[in-house]
mmCIF file as Biopython writes it, N, C-alpha, C and O atoms, coordinates in Angstrom:
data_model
#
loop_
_atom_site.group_PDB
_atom_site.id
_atom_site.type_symbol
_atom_site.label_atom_id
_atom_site.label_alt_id
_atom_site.label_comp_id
_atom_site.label_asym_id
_atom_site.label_entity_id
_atom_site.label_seq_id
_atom_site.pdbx_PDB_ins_code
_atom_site.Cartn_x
_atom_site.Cartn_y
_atom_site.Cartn_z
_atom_site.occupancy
_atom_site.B_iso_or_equiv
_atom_site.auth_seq_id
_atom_site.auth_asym_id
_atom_site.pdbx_PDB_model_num
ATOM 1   N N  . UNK A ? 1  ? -47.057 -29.374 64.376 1.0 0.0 1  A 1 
ATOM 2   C CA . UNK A ? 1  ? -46.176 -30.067 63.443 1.0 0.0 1  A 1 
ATOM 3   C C  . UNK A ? 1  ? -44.873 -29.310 63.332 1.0 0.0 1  A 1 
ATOM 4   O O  . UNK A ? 1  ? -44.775 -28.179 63.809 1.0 0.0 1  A 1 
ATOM 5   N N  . UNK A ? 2  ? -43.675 -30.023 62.594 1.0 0.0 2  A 1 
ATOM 6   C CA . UNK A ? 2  ? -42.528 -28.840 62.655 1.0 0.0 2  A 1 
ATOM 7   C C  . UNK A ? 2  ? -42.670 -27.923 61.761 1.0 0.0 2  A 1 
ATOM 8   O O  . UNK A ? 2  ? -43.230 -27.927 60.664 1.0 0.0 2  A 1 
ATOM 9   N N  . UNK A ? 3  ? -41.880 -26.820 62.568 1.0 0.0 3  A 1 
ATOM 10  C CA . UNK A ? 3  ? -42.048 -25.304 61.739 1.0 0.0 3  A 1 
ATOM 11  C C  . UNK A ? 3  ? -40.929 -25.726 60.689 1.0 0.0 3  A 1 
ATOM 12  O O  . UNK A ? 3  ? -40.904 -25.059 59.655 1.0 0.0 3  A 1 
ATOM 13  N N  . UNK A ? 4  ? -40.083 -26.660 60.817 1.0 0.0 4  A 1 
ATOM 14  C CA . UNK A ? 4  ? -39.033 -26.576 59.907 1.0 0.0 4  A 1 
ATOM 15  C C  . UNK A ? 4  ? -39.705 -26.884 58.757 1.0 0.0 4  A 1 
ATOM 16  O O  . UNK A ? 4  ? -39.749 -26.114 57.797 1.0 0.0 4  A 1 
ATOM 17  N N  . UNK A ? 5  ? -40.478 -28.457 58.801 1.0 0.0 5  A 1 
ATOM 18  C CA . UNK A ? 5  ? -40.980 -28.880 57.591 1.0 0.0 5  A 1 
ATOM 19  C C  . UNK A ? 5  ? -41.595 -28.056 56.939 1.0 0.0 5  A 1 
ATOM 20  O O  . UNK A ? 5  ? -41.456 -27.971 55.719 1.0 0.0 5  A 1 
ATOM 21  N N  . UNK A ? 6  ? -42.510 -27.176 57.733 1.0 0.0 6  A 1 
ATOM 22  C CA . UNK A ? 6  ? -43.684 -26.316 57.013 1.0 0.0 6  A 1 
ATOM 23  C C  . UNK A ? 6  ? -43.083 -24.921 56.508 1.0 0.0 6  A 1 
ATOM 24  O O  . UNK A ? 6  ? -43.721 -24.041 55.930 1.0 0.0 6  A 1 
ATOM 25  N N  . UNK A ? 7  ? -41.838 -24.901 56.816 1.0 0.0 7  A 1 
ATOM 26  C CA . UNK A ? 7  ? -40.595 -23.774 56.224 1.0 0.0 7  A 1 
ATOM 27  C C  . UNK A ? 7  ? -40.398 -24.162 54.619 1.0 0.0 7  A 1 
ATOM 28  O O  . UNK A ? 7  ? -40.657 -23.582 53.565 1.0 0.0 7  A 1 
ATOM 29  N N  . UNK A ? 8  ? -39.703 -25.660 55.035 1.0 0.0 8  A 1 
ATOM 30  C CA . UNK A ? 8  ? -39.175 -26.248 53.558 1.0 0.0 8  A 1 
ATOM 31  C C  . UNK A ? 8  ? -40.490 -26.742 52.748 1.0 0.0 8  A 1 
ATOM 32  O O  . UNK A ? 8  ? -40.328 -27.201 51.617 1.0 0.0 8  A 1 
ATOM 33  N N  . UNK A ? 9  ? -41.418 -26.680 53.148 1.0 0.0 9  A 1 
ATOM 34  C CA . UNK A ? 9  ? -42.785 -27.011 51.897 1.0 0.0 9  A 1 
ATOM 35  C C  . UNK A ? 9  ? -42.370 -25.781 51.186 1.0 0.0 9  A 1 
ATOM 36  O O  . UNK A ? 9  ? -41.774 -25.762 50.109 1.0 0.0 9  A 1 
ATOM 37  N N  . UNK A ? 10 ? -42.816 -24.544 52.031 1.0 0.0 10 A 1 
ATOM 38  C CA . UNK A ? 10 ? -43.089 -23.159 51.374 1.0 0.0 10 A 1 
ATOM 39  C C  . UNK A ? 10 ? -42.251 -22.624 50.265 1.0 0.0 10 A 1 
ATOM 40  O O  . UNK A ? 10 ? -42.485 -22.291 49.103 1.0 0.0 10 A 1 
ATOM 41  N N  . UNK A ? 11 ? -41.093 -22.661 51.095 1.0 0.0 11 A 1 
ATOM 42  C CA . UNK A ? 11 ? -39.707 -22.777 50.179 1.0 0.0 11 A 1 
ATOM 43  C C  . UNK A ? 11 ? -39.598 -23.333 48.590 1.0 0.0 11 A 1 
ATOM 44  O O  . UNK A ? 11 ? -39.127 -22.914 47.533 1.0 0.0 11 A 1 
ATOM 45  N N  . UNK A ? 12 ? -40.282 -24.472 49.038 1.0 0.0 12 A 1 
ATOM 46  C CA . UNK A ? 12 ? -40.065 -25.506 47.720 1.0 0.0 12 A 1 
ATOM 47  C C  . UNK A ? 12 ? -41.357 -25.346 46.633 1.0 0.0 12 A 1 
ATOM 48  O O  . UNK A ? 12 ? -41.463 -26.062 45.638 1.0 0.0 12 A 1 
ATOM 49  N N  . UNK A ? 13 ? -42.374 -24.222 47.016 1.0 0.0 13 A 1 
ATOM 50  C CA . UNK A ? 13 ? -43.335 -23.972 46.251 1.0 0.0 13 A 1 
ATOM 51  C C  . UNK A ? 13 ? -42.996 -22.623 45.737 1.0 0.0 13 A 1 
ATOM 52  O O  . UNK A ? 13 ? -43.240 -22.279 44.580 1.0 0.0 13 A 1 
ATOM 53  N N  . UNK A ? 14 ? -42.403 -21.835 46.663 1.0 0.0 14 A 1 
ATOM 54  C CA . UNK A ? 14 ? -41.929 -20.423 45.871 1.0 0.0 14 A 1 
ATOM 55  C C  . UNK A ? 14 ? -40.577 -20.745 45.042 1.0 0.0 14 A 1 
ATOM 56  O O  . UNK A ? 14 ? -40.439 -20.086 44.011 1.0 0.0 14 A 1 
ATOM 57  N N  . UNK A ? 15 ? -39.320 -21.901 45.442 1.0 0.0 15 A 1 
ATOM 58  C CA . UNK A ? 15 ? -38.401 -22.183 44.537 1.0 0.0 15 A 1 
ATOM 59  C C  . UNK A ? 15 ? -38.953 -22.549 42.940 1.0 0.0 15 A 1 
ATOM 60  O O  . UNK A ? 15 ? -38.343 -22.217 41.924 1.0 0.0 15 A 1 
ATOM 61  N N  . UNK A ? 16 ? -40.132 -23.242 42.964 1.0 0.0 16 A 1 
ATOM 62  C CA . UNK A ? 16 ? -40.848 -24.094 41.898 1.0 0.0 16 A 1 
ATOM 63  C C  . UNK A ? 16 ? -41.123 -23.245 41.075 1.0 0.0 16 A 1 
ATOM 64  O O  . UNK A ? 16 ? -41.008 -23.417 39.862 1.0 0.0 16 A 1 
ATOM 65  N N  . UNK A ? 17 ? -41.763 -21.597 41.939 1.0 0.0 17 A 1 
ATOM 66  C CA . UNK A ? 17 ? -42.871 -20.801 41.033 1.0 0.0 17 A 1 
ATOM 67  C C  . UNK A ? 17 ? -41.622 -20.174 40.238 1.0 0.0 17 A 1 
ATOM 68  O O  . UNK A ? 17 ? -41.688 -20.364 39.023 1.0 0.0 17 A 1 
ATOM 69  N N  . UNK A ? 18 ? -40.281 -19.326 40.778 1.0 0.0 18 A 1 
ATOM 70  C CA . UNK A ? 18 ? -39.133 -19.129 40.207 1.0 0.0 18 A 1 
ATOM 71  C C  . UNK A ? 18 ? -38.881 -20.323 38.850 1.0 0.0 18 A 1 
ATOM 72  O O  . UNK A ? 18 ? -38.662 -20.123 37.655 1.0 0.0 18 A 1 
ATOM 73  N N  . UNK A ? 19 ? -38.986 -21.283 39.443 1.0 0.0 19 A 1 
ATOM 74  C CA . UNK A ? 19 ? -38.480 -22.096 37.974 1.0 0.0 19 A 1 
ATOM 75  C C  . UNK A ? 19 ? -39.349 -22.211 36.834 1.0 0.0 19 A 1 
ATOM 76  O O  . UNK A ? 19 ? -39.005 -22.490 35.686 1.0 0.0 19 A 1 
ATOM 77  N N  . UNK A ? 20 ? -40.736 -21.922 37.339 1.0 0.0 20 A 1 
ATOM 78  C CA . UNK A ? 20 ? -41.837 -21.915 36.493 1.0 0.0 20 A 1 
ATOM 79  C C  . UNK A ? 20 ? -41.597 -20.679 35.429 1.0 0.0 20 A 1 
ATOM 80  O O  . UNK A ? 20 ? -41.568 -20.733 34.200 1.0 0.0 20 A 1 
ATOM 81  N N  . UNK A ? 21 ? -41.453 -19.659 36.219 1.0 0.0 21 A 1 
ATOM 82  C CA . UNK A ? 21 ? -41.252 -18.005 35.355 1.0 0.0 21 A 1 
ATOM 83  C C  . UNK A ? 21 ? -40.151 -18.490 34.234 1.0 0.0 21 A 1 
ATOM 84  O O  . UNK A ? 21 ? -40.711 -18.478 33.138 1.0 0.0 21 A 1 
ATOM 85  N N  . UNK A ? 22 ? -39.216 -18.779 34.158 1.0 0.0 22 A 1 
ATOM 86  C CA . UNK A ? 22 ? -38.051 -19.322 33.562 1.0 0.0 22 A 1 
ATOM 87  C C  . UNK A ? 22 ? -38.561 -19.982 32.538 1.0 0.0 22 A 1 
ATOM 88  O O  . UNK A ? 22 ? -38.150 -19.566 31.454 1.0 0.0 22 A 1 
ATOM 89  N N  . UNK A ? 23 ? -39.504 -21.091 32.478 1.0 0.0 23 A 1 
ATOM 90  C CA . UNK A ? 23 ? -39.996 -21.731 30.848 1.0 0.0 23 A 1 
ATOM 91  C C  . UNK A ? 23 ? -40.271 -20.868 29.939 1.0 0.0 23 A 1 
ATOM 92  O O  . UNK A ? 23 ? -40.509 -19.687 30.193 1.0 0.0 23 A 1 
ATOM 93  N N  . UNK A ? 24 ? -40.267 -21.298 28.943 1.0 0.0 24 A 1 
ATOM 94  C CA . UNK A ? 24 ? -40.748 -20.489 27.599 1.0 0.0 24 A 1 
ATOM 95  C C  . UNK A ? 24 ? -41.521 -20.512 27.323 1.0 0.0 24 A 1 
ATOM 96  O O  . UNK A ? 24 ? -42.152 -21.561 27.455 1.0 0.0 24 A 1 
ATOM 97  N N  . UNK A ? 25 ? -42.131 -19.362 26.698 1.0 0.0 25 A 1 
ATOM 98  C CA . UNK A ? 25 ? -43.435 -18.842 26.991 1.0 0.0 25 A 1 
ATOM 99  C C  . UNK A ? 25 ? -44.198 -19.221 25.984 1.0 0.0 25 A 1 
ATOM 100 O O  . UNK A ? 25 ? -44.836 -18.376 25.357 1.0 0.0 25 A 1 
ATOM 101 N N  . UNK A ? 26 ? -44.274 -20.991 25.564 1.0 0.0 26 A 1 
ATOM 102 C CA . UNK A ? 26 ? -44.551 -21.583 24.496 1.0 0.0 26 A 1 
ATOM 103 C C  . UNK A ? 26 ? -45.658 -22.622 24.858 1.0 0.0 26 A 1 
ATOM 104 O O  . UNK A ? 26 ? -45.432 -23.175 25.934 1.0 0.0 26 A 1 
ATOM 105 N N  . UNK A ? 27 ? -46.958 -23.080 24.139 1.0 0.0 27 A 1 
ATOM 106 C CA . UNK A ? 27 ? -47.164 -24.135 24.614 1.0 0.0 27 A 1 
ATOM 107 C C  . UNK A ? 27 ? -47.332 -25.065 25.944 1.0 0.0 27 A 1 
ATOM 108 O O  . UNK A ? 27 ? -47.933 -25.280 26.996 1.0 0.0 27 A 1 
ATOM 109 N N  . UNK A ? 28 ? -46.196 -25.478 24.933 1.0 0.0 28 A 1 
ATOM 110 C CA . UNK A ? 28 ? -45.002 -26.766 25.978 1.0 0.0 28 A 1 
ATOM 111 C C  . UNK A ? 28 ? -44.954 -26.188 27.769 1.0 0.0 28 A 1 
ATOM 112 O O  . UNK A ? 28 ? -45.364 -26.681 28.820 1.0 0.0 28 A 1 
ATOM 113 N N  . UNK A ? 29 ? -44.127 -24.725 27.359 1.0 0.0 29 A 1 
ATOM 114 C CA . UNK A ? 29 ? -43.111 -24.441 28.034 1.0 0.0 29 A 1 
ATOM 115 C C  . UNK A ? 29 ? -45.141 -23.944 29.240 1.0 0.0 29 A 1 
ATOM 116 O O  . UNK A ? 29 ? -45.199 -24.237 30.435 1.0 0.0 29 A 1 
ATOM 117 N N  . UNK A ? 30 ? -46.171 -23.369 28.628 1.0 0.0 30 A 1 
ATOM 118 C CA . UNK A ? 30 ? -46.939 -23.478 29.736 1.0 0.0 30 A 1 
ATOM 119 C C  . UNK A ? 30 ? -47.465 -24.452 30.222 1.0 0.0 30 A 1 
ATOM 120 O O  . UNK A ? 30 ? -47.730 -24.605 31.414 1.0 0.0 30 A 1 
ATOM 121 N N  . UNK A ? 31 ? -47.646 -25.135 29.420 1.0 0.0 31 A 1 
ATOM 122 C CA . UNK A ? 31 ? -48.539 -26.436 29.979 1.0 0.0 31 A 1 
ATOM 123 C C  . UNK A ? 31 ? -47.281 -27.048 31.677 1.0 0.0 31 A 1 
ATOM 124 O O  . UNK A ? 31 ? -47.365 -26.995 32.904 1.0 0.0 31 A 1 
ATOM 125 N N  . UNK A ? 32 ? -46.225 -27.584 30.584 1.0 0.0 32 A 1 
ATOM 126 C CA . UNK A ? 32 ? -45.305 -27.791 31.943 1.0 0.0 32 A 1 
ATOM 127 C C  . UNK A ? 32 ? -45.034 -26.556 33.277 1.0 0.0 32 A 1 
ATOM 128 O O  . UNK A ? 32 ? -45.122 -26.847 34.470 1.0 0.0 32 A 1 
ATOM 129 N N  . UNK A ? 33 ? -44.811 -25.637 32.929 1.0 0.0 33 A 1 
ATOM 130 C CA . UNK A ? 33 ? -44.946 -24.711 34.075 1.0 0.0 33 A 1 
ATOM 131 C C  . UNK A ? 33 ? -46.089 -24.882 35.170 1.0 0.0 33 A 1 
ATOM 132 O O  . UNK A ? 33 ? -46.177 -25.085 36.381 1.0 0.0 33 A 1 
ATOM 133 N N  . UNK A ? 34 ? -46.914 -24.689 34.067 1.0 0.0 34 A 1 
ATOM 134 C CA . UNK A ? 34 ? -48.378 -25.078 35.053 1.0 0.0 34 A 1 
ATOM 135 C C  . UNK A ? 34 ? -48.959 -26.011 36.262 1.0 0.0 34 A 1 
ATOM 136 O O  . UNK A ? 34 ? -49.498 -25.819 37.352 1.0 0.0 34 A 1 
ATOM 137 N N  . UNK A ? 35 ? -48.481 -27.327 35.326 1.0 0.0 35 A 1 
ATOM 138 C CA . UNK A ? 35 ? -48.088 -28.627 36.076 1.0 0.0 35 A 1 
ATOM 139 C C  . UNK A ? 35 ? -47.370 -28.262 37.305 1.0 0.0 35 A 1 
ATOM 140 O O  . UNK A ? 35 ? -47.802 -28.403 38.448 1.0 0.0 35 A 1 
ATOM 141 N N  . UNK A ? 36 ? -46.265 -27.792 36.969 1.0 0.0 36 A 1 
ATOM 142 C CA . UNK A ? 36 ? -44.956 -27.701 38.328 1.0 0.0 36 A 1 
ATOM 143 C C  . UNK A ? 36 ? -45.630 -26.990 39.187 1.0 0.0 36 A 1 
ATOM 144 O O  . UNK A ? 36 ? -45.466 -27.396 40.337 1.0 0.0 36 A 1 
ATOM 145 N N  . UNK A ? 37 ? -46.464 -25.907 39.069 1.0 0.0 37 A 1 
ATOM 146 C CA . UNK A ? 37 ? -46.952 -24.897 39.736 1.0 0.0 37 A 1 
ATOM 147 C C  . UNK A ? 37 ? -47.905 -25.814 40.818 1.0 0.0 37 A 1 
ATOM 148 O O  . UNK A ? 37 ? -47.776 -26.212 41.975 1.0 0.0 37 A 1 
ATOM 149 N N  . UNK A ? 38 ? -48.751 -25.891 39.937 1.0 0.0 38 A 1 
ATOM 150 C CA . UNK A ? 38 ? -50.350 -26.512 40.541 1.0 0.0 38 A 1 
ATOM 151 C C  . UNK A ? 38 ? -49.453 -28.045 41.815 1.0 0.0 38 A 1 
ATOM 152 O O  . UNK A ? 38 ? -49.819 -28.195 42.980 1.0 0.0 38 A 1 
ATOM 153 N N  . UNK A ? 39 ? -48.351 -28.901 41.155 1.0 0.0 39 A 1 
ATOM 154 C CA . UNK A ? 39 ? -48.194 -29.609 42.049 1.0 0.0 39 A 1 
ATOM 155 C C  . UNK A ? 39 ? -47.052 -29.204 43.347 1.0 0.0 39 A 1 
ATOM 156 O O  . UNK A ? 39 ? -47.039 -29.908 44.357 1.0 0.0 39 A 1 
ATOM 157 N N  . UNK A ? 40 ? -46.355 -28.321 43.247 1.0 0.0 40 A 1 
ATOM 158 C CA . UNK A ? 40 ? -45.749 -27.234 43.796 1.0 0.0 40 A 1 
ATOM 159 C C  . UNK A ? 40 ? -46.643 -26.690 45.304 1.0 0.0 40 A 1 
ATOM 160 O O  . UNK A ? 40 ? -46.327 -26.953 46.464 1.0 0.0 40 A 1 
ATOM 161 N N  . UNK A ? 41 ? -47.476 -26.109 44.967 1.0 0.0 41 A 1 
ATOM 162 C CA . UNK A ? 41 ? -48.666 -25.385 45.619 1.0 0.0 41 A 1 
ATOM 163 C C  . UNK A ? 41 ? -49.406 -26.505 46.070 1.0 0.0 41 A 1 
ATOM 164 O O  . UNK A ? 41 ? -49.252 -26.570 47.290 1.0 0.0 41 A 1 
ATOM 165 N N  . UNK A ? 42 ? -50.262 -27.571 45.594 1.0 0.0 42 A 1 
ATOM 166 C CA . UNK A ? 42 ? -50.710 -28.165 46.386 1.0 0.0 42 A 1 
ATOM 167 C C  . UNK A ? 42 ? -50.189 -29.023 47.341 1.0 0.0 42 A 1 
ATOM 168 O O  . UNK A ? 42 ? -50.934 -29.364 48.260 1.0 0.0 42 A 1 
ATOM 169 N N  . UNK A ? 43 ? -48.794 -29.532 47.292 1.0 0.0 43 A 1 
ATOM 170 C CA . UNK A ? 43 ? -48.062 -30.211 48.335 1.0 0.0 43 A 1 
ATOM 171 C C  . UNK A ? 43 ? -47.766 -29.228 49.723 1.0 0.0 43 A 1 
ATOM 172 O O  . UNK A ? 43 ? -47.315 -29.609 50.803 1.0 0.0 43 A 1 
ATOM 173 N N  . UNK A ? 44 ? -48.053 -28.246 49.440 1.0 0.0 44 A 1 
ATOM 174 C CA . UNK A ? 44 ? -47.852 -26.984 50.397 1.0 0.0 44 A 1 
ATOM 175 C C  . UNK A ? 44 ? -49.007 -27.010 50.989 1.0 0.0 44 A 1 
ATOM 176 O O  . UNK A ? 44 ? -48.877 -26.742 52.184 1.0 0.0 44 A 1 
ATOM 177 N N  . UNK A ? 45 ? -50.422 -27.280 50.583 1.0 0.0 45 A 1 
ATOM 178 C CA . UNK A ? 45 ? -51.930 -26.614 50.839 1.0 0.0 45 A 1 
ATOM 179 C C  . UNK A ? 45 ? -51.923 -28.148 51.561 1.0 0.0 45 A 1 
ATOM 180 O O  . UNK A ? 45 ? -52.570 -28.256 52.603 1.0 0.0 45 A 1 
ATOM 181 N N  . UNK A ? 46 ? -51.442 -28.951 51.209 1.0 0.0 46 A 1 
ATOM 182 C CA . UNK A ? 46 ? -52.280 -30.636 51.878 1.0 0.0 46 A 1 
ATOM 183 C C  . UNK A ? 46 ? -51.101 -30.860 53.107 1.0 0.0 46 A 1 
ATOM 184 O O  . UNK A ? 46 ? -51.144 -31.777 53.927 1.0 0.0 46 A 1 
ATOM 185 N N  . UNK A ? 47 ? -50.050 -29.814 53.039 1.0 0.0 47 A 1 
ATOM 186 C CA . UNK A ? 47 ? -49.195 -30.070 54.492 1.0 0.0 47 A 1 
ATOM 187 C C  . UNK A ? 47 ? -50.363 -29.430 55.701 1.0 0.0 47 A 1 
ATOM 188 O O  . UNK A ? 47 ? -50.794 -29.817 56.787 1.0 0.0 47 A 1 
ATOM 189 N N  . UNK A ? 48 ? -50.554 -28.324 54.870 1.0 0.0 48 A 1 
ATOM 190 C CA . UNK A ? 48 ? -51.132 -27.291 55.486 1.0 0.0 48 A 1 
ATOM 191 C C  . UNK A ? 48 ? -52.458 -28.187 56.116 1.0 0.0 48 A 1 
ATOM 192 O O  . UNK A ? 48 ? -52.584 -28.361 57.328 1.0 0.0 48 A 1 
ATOM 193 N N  . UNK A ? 49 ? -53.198 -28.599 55.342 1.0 0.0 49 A 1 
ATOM 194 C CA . UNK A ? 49 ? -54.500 -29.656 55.873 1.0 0.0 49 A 1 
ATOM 195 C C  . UNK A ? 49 ? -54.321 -30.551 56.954 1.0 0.0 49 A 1 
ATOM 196 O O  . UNK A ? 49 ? -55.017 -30.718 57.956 1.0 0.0 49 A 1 
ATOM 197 N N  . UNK A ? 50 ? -53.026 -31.231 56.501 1.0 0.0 50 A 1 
ATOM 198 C CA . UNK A ? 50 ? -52.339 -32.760 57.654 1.0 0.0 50 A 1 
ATOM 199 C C  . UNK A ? 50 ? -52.141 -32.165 58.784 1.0 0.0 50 A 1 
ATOM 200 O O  . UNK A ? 50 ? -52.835 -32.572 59.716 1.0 0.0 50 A 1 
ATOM 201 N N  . UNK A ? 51 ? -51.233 -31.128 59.046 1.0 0.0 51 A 1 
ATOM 202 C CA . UNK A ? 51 ? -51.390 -30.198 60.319 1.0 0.0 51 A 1 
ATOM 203 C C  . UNK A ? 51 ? -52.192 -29.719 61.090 1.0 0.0 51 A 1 
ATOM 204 O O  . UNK A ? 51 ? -51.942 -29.315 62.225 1.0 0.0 51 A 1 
ATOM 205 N N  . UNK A ? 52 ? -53.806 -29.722 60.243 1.0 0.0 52 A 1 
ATOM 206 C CA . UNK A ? 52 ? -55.289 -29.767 61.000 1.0 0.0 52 A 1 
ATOM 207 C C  . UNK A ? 52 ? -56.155 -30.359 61.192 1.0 0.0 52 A 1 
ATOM 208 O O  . UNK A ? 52 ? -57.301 -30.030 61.496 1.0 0.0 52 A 1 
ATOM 209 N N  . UNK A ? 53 ? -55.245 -32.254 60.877 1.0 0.0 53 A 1 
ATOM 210 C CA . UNK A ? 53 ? -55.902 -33.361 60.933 1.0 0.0 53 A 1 
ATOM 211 C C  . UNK A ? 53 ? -56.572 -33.332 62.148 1.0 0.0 53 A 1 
ATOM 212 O O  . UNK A ? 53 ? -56.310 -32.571 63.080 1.0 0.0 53 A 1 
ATOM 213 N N  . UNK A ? 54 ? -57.589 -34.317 62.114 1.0 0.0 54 A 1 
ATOM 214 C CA . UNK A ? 54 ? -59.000 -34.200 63.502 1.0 0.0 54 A 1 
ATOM 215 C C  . UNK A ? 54 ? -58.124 -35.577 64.380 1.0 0.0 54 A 1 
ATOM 216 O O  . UNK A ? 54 ? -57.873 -35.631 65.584 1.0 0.0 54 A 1 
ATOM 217 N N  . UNK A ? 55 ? -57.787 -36.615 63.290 1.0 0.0 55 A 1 
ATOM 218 C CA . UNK A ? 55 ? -57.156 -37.622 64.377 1.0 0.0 55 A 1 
ATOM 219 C C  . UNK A ? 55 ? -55.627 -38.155 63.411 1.0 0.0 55 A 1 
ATOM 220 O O  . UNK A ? 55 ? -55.276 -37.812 62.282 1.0 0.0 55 A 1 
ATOM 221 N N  . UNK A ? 56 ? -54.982 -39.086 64.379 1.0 0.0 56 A 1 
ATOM 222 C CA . UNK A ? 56 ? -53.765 -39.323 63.785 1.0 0.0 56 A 1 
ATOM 223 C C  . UNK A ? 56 ? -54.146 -39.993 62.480 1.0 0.0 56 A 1 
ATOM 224 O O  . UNK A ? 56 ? -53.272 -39.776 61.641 1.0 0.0 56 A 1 
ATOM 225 N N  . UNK A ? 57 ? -55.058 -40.669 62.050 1.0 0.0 57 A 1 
ATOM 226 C CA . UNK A ? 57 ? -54.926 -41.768 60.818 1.0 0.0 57 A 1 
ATOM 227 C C  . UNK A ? 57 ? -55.440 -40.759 59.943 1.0 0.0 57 A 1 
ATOM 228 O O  . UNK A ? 57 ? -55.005 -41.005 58.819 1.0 0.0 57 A 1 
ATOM 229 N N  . UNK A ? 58 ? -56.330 -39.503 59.930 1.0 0.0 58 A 1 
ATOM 230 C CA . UNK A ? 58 ? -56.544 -38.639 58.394 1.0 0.0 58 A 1 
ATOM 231 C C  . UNK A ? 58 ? -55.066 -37.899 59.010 1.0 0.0 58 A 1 
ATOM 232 O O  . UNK A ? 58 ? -54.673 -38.099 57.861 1.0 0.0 58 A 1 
ATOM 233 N N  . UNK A ? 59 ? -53.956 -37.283 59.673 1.0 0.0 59 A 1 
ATOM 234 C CA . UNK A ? 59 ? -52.777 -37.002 59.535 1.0 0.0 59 A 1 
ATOM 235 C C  . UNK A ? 59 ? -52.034 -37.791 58.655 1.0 0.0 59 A 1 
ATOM 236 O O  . UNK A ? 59 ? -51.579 -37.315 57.614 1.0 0.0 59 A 1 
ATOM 237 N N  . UNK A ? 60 ? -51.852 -39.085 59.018 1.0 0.0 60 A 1 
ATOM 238 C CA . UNK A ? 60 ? -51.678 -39.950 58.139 1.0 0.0 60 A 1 
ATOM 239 C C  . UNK A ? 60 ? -51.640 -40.012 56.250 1.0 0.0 60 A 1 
ATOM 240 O O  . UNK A ? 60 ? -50.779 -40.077 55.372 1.0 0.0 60 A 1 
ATOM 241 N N  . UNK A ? 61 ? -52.928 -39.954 56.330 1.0 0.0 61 A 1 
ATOM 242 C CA . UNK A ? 61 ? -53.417 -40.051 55.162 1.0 0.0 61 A 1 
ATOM 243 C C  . UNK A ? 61 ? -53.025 -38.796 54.211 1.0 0.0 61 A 1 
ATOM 244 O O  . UNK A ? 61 ? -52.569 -38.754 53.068 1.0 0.0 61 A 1 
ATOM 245 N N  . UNK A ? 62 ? -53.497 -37.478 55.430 1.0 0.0 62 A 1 
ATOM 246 C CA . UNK A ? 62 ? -53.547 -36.015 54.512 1.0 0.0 62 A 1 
ATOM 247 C C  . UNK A ? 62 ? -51.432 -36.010 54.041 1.0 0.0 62 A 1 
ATOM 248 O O  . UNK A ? 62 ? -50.843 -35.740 52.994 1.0 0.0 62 A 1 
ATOM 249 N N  . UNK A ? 63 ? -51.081 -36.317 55.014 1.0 0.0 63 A 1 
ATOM 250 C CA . UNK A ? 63 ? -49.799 -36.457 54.616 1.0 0.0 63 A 1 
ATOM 251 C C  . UNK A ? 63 ? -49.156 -36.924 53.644 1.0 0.0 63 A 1 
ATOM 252 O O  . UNK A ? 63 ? -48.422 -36.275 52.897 1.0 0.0 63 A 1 
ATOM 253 N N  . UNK A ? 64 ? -49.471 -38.482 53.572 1.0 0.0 64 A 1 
ATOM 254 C CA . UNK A ? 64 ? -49.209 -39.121 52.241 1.0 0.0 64 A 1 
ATOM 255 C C  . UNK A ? 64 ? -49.496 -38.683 51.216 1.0 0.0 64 A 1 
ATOM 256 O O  . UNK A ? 64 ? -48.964 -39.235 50.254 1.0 0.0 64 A 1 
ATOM 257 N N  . UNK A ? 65 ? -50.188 -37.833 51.008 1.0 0.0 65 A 1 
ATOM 258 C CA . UNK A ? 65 ? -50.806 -37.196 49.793 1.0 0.0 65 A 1 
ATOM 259 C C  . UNK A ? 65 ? -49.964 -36.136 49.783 1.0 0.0 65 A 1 
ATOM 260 O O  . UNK A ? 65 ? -49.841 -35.716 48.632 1.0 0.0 65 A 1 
ATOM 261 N N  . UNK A ? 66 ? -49.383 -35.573 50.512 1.0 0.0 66 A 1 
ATOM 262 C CA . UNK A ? 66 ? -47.641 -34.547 50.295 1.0 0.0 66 A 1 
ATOM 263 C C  . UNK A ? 66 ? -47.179 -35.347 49.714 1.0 0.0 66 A 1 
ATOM 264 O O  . UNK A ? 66 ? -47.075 -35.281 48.489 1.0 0.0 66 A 1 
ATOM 265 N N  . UNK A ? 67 ? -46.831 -36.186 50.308 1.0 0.0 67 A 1 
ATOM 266 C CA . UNK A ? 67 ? -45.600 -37.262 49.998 1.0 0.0 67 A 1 
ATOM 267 C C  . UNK A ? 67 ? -45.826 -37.410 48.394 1.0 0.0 67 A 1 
ATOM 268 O O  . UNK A ? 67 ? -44.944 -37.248 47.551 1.0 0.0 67 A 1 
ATOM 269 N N  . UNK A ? 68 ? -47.064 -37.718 48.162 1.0 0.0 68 A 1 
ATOM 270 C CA . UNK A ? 68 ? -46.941 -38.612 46.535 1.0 0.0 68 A 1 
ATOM 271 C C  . UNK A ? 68 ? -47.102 -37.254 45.918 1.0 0.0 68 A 1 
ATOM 272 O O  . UNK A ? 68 ? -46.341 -37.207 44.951 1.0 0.0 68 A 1 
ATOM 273 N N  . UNK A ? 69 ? -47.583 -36.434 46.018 1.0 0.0 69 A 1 
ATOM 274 C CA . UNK A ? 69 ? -47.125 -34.848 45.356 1.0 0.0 69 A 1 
ATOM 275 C C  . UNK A ? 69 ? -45.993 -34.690 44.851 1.0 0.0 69 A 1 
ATOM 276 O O  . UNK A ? 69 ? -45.670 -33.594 44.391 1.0 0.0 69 A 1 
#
């Protein structure tokens, strides 16, 4: 798969975790962090899966599930 894409997932899960540190350390401010985190990280982990799809249609599939991440 491209190294670029699987560059800019990574990117965009360590940019996320940076913005996460930044909330306030309230509540609110974890619950939402958390969120960003957990969906952050897993759009990264299910690229990571689609890339070891067995055939093109679970590529497919494991992908779309980035996508709606």
């Amino acid at each position: 798969m491209s190294k670029e894409l699987q560059e800019r997932v990574e990117e965009f899960a360590l940019a996320c975790n940076k913005l996460a540190e930044q909330y306030p350390k309230t509540y609110a401010g974890n619950y939402f962090s958390g969120q960003l985190l957990r969906a952050a990280c897993s759009s990264a982990a299910n690229y990571r899966a689609a890339c070891h799809a067995q055939s093109k249609a679970a590529f497919i599939a494991k992908l779309s599930v980035v996508v709606e991440e």
